[in-house]
C-alpha positions in Angstrom: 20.5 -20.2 -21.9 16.8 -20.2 -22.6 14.5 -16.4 -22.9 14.2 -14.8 -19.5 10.9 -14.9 -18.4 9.5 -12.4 -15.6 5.9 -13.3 -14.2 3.2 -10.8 -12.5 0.4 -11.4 -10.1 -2.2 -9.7 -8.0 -3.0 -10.6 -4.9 -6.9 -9.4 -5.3 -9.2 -11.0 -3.1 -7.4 -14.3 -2.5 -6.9 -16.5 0.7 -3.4 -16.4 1.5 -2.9 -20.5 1.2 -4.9 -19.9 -2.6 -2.1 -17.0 -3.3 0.7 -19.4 -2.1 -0.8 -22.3 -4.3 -0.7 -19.8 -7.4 3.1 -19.3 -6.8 3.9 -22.9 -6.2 1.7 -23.8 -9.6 3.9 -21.9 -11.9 7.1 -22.4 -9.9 7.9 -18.7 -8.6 10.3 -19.0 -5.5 10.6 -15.1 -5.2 8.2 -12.3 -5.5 8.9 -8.7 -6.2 6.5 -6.9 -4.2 5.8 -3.5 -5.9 3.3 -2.0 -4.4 3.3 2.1 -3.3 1.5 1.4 0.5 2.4 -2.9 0.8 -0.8 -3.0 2.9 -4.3 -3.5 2.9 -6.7 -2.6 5.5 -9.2 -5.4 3.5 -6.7 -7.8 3.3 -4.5 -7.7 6.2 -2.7 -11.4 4.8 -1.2 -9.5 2.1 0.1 -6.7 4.5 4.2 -6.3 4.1 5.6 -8.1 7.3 2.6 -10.8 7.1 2.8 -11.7 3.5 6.9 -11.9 4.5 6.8 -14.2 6.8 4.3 -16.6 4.9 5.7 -17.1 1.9 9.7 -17.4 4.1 7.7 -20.3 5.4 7.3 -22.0 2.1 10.9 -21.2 1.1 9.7 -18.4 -1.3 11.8 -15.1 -1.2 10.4 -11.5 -0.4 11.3 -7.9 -1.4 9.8 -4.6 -1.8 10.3 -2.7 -4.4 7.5 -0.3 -4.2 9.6 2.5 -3.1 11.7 1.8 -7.0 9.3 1.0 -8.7 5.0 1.7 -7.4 3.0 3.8 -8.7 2.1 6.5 -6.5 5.8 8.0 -6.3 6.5 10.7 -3.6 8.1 12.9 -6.1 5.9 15.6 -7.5 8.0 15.6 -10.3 6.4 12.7 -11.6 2.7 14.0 -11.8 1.1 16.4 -14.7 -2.1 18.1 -13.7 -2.3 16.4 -10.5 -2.0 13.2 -11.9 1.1 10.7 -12.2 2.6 10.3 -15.8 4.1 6.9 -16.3 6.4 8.2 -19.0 7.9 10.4 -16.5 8.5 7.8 -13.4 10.2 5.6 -16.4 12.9 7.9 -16.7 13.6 8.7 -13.1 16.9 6.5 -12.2 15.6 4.9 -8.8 12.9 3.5 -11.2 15.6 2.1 -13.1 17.5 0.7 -10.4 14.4 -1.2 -10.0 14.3 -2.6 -12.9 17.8 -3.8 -13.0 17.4 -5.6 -9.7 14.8 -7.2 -11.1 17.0 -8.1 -14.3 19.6 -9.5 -12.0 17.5 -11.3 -9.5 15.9 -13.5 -12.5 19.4 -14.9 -13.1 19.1 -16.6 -10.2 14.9 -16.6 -9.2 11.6 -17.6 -11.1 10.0 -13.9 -9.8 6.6 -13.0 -9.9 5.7 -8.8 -9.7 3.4 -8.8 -7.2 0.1 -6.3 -7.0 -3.1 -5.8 -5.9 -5.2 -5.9 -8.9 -6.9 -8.9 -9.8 -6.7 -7.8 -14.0 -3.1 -7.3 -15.3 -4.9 -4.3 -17.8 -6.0 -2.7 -14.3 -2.3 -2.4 -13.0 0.8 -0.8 -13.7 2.6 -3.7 -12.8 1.6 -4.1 -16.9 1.2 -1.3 -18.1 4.1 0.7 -16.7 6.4 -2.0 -15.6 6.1 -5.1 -18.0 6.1 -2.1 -20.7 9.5 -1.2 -19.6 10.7 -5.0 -19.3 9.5 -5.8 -22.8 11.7 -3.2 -24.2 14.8 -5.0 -22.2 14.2 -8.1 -24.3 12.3 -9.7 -21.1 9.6 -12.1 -21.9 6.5 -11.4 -19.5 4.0 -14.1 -18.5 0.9 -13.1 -16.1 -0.6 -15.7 -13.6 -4.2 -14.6 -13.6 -6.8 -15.9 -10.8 -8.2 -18.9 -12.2 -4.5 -20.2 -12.0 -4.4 -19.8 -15.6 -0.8 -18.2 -17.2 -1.5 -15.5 -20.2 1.7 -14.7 -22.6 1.9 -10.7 -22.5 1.5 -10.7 -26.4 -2.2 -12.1 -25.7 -2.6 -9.3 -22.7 -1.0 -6.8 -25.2 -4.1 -7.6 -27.9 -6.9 -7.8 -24.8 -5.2 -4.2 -24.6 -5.9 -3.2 -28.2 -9.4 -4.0 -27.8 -10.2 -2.3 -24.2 -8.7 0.8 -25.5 -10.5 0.3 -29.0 -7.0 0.9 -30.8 -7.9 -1.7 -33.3 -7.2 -0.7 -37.2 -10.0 0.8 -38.8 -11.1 2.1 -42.3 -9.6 5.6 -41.5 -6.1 4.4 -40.0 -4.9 2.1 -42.4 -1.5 4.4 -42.0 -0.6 3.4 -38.5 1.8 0.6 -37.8 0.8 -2.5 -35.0 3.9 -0.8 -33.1 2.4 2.8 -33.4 -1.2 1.0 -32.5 0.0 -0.4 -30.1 2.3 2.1 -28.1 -1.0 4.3 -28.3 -3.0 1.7 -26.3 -0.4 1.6 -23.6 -0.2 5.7 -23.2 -4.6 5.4 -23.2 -4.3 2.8 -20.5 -1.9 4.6 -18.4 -3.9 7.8 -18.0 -7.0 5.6 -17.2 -5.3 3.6 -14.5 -2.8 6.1 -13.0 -3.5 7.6 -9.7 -5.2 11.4 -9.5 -4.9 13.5 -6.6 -8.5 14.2 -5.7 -8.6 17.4 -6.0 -12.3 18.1 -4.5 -10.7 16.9 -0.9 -7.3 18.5 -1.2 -4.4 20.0 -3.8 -0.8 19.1 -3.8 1.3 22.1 -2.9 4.6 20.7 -2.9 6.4 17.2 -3.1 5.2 16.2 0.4 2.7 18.5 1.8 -0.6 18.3 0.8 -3.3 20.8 2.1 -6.7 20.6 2.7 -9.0 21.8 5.3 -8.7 21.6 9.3 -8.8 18.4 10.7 -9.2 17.6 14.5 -6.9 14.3 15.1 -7.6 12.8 18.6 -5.2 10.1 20.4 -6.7 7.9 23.5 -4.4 5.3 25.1 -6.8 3.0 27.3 -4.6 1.9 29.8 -5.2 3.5 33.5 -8.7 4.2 32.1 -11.8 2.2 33.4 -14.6 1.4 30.5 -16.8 4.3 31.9 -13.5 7.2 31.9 -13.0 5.8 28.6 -16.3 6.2 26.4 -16.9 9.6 28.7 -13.9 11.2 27.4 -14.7 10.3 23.5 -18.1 11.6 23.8 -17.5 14.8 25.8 -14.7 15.9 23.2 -16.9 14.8 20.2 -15.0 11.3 18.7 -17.0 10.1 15.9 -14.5 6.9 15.2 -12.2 5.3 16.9 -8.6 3.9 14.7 -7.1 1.2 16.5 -3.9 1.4 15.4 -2.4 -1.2 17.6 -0.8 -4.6 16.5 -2.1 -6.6 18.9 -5.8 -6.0 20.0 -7.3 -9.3 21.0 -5.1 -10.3 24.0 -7.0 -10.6 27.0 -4.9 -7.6 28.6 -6.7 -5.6 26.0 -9.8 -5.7 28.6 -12.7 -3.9 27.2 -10.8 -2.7 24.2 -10.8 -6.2 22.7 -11.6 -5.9 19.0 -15.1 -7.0 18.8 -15.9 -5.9 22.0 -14.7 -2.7 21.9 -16.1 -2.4 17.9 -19.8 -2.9 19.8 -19.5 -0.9 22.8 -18.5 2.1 21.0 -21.6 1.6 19.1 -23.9 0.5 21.1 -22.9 3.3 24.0 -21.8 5.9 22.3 -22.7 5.8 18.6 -18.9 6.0 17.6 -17.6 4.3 14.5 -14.4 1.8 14.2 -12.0 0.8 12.1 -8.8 -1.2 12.9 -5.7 0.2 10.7 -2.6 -2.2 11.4 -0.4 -0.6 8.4 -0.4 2.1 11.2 1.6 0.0 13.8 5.0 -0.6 14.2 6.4 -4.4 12.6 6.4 -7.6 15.3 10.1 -7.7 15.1 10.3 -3.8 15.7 7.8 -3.7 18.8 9.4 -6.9 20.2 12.8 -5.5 20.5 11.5 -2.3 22.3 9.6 -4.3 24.4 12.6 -6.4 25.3 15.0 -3.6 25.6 17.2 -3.8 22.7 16.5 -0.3 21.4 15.8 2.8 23.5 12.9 5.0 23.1 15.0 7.3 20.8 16.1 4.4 18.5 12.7 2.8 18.2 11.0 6.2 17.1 13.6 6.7 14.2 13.1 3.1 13.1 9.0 3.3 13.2 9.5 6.7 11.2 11.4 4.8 8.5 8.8 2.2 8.6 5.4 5.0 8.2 7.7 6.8 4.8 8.1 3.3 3.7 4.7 2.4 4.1 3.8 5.6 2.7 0.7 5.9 5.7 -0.4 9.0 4.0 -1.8 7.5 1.2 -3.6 4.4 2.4 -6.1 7.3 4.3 -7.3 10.7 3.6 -7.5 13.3 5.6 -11.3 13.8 5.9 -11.6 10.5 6.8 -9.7 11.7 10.2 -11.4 14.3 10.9 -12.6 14.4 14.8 -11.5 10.7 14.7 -9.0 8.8 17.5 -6.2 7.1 17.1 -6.5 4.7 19.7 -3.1 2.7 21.8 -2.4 0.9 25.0 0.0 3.9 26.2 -1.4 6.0 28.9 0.5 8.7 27.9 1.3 10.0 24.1 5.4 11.1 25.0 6.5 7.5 24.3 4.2 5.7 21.9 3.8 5.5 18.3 0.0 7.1 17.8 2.0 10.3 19.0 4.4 9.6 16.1 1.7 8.7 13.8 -0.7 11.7 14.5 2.7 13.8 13.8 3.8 12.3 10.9 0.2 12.8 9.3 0.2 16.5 10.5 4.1 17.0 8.4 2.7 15.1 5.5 -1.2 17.0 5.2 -0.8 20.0 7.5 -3.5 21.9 8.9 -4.0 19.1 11.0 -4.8 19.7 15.3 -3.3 17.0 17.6 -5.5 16.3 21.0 -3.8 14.0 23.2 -6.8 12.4 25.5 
């Protein structure tokens, strides 16, 4: 049996049918998403259920194994000084777990670590989890964007240079190993993720405080265009979140995307962003829709969804402040901006809910 090889990629900036082509070019028919928050607000392709169901259509396998093995880990056990410590996510066991699936699923798939980054130096999926494989006796190989594949030995020596660990006159003492395990730790606390402490501090494994925030909610059904922007600019809504899946069918009215992205400027001066890591999965909203879950069984299973999405970290807080979260729902009881807005207020506190 030849050397086990596990690959790595980042998504970056690409196309979705470019990212595909990458895959098919070296082979990979499975890709180990290991992202923290599997979304992106800039790339929406590359959001979890999206990317999915795009590369199922080319007969290339999907999990996510952010949750094992990202970066940004939920347990505050795993940060020093506010910021996350590699070493220490290494030796938690659900990190390990990770590991060994991956292990086991290259027995049987060509699988490619997926992340955002464009540069393998930039991302942990080198620095923290190739690391890890290397010391398993796994052989790492990086598809970078020009298509090209790049031997981690070579990244490992672009590493010695970024971190100017290179031998010198006064170090002539210090093995390659030593050199090079010193590059890794440099790299680490350059890349690893710091809890801004000038908008909030961490006070506990999931609770992070920070000053009062007004969160707004606005469901535009039973409300005509004029109700609408009235109410947004008599309660003081600087931007509207669309947190809706779909938001271009013409049942959307004047809340259509682009339309409503301009009217809210144009009449009211209100900002917009639309933030679909915020709304339940197709497959989940089409089986409330068609009745095969109740109210009470879709709400636990959009719950799991926000944790495993981790919505808490793909926005901060100030960035909500006197903003709306905006759904078709007339009413907040029974749809998911009211479990959104609350799920926010358990995770940040100090937050104000104001149903519209």
């Amino acid at each position: 049996m030849g050397e086990k090889i596990i690959y790595t990629i980042g998504h970056s900036d690409h196309t979705i049918e470019r990212f595909i082509n990458l895959l098919k070019q070296h082979l990979i028919d499975a890709v180990a998403d290991v992202r923290s928050a599997p979304y992106s607000r800039i790339h929406p392709q590359f959001n979890k259920d999206i990317l999915a169901a795009s590369l199922e259509k080319k007969d290339i396998k999907y999990v996510f194994l952010g949750k094992e093995l990202g970066a940004r880990p939920d347990d505050d056990s795993c940060y020093k000084n506010g910021q996350v410590d590699f070493g220490l996510i290494a030796e938690k066991k659900e990190f390990k777990d990770g590991l060994e699936r991956i292990l086991k699923g290259g027995n049987d798939y060509r699988i490619a670590l997926m992340c955002a980054e464009k540069e393998p130096l930039n991302c942990h999926r080198t620095i923290l989890i190739s690391y890890n494989l290397k010391h398993a006796g796994i052989c790492i190989k990086h598809i970078l964007a020009d298509g090209t594949l790049e031997d981690n030995r070579d990244t490992e020596s672009r590493l010695i240079k970024l971190t100017n660990s290179e031998q010198n006159l006064f170090d002539q003492s210090i093995s390659d190993y030593e050199r090079l395990e010193q590059a890794y730790k440099k790299r680490a606390r350059e890349i690893a993720y710091k809890i801004e402490n000038k908008d909030f501090h961490m006070i506990n494994t999931n609770i992070i405080k920070h000053e009062n925030i007004t969160l707004f909610t606005i469901g535009f059904s039973k409300k005509n265009a004029r109700q609408f922007f009235k109410v947004l600019q008599n309660v003081g809504v600087n931007k509207i979140v669309d947190i809706r899946l779909n938001n271009v069918s013409q049942l959307a009215g004047f809340t259509k995307k682009d339309d409503l992205e301009f009217f809210l400027n144009a009449v009211a001066d209100i900002g917009y962003e639309h933030r679909p890591e915020m709304a339940p999965s197709k497959e989940l909203l089409d089986c409330y829709k068609k009745k095969k879950l109740t109210w009470s069984e879709y709400e636990t299973r959009f719950s799991i969804l926000m944790i495993e999405r981790h919505i808490e970290n793909i926005i901060k807080p100030k960035e909500l402040n006197n903003a709306c979260l905006l759904c078709s729902e007339p009413k907040a009881d029974k749809c998911h901006r009211r479990l959104v807005a609350e799920y926010l207020k358990s995770k940040w506190s100090n937050v104000e809910i104001r149903h519209l």
